[in-house]
C-alpha positions as CSV (number, residue, x, y, z in Angstrom):
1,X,21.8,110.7,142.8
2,X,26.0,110.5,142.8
3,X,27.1,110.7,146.2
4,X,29.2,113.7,146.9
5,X,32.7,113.2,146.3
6,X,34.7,113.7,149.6
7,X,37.8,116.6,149.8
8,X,40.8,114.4,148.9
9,X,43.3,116.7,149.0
10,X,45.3,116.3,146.2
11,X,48.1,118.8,145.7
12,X,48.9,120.4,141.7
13,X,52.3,122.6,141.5
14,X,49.9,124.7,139.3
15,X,47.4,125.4,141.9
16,X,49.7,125.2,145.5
17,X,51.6,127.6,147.2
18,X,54.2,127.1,150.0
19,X,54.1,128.9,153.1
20,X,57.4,129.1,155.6
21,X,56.3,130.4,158.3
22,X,58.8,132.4,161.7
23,X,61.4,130.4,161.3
24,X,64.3,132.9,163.1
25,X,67.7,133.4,165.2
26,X,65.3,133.8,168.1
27,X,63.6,130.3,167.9
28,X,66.2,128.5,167.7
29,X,64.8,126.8,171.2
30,X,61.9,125.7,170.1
31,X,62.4,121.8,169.8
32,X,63.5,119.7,167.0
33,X,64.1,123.2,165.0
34,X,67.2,121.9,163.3
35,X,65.4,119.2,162.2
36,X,62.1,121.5,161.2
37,X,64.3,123.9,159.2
38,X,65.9,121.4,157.4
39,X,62.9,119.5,156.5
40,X,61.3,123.0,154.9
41,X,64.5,123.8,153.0
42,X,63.5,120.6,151.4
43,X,60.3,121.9,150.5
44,X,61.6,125.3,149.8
45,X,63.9,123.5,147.5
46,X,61.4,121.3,145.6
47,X,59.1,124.2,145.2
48,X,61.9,126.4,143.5
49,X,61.9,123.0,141.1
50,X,58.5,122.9,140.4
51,X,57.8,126.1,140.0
52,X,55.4,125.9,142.7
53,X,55.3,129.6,144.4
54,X,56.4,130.0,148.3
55,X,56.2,132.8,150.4
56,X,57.9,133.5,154.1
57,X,57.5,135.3,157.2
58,X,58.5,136.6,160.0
59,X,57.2,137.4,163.6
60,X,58.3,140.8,164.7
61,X,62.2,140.7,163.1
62,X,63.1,143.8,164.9
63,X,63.1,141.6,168.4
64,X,62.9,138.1,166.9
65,X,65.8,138.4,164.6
66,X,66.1,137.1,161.1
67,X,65.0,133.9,158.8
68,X,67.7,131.7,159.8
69,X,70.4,131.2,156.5
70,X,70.0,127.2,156.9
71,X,66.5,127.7,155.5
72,X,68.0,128.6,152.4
73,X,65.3,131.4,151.4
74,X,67.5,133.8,149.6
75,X,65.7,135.7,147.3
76,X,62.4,135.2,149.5
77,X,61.4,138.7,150.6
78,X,60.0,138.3,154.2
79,X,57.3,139.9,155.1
80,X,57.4,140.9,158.7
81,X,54.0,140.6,161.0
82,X,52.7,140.5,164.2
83,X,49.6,139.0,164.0
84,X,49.4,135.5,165.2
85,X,48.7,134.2,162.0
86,X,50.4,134.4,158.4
87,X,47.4,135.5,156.5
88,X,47.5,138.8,156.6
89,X,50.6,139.7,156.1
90,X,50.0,137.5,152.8
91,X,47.1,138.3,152.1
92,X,47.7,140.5,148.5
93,X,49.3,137.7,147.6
94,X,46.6,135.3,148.0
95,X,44.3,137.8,146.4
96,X,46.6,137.6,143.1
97,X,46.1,133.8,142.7
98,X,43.0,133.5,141.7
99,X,43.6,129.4,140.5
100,X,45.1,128.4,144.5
101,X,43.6,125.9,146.0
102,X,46.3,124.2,148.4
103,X,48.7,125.5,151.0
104,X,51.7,123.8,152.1
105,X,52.7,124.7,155.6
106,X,56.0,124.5,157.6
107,X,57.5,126.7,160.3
108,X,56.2,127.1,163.7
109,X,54.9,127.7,166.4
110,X,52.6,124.8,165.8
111,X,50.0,126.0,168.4
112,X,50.3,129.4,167.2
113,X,51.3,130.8,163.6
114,X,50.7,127.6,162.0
115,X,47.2,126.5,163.6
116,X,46.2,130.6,163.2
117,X,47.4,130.4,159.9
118,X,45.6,127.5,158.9
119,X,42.1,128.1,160.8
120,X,42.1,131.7,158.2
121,X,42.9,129.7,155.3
122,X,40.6,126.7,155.8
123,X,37.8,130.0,156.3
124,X,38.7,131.2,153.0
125,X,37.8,127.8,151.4
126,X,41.5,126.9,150.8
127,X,43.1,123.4,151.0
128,X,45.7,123.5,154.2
129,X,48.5,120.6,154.3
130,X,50.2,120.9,157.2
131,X,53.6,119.5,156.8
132,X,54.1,117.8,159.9
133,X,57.6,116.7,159.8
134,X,58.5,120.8,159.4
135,X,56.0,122.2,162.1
136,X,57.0,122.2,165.8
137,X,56.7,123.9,168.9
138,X,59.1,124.6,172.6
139,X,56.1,122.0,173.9
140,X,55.4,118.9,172.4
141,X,52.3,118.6,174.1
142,X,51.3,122.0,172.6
143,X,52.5,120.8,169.1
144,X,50.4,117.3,169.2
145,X,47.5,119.2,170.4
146,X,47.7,121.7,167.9
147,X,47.9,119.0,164.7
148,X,44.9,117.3,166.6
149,X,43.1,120.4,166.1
150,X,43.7,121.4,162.8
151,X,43.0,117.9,161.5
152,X,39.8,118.5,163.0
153,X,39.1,121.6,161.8
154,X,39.6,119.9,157.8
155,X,43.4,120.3,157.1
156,X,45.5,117.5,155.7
157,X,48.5,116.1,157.8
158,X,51.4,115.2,155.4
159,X,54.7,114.4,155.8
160,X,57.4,116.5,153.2
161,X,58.0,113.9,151.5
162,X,54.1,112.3,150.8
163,X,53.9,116.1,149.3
164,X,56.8,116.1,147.4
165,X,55.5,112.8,145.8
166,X,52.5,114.1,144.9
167,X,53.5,117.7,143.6
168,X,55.9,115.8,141.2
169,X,53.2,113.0,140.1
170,X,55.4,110.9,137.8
171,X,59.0,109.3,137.6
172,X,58.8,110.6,134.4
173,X,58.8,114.1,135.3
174,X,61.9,116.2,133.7
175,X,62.1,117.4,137.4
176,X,62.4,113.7,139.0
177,X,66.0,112.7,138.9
178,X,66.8,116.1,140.9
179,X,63.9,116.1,142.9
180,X,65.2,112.0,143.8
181,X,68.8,113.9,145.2
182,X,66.7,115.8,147.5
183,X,64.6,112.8,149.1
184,X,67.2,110.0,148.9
185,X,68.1,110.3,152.9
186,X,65.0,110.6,154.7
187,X,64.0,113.5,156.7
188,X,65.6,113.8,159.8
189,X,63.4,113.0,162.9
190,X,61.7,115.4,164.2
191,X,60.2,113.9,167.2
192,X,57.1,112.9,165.5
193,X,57.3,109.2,166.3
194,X,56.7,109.9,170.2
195,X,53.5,112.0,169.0
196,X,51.3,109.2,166.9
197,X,52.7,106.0,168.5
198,X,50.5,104.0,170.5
199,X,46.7,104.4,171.0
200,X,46.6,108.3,171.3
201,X,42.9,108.9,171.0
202,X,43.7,112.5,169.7
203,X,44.2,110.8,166.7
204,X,41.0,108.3,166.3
């Protein structure tokens, strides 16, 4: 008998979607969020590219504020929630893609929204690939924790720009050469080095 083949999470623009998740006026304290926001208006930007669908939300607007403009979501309609976690608010549009099977994740809290988020969306059989270079948290031991976790609960960790590689696939994609602008500088650091250096037994 074949031995089962092992979830290797390969990511299709035809069957991903991209999830931003909170990121507003009122976070602008949580740590490395310059860096976070940038890294996902990478994303955002690839996705609009590849046709690769992305939805955005946001954590009570009324007290939280707005999707900050660096994130360059116009056009996005954000859907506002409360629940700790992006699924339902998102939920008819999950139910309208019948062919998803990966979700790209940015935004933050890491510990909150984003493990929430990706805890639902593992339950519903989905793919999660948390993109770890645009996920944070105000603590960074809350952040490392919460990637720990998720990684152990079956999502991917990926770095924006392992994704991007793999949602365009080939140097000969029409899509390449602008995609290229995008990556040239790498992302900006986002703390992450701190996090996996060393022995850290979170991460056996």
């Amino acid at each position: 008998m074949a031995a089962v083949r092992p979830n290797l999470g390969r990511v299709l623009p035809g069957s991903s979607i991209l999830f931003l998740c909170d990121m507003q006026e009122k976070f602008r304290h949580v740590a490395y969020f310059p860096q976070i926001v940038s890294v996902a208006a990478r994303m955002l930007k690839v996705a609009r590219l590849l046709e690769v669908p992305a939805v955005l939300t946001e954590q009570y607007p009324e007290g939280l504020g707005p999707t900050v403009p660096e994130l360059g979501a116009e056009g996005l309609r954000p859907l506002a929630k409360t629940c700790f976690s992006m699924v339902p608010a998102v939920q008819q549009e999950l139910d309208t893609r019948p062919q998803l099977r990966s979700v790209l994740l940015c935004g933050i809290e890491t510990q909150a929204c984003i493990l929430n988020t990706t805890l639902d969306l593992l339950d519903r059989g989905l793919q999660v690939h948390v993109v770890v270079d645009a996920c944070s948290s105000r603590s960074q031991v809350d952040r490392l924790v919460a990637l720990a976790r998720m990684r152990q609960s079956g999502a991917f960790l990926s770095t924006s720009e392992g994704l991007i590689l793999q949602l365009v696939g080939d140097a000969a994609h029409p899509q390449f050469k602008e995609i290229q602008k995008i990556i040239k500088e790498p992302a900006p650091d986002s703390g992450l080095l701190g996090l996996f250096q060393g022995q850290n037994p979170l991460f056996r």
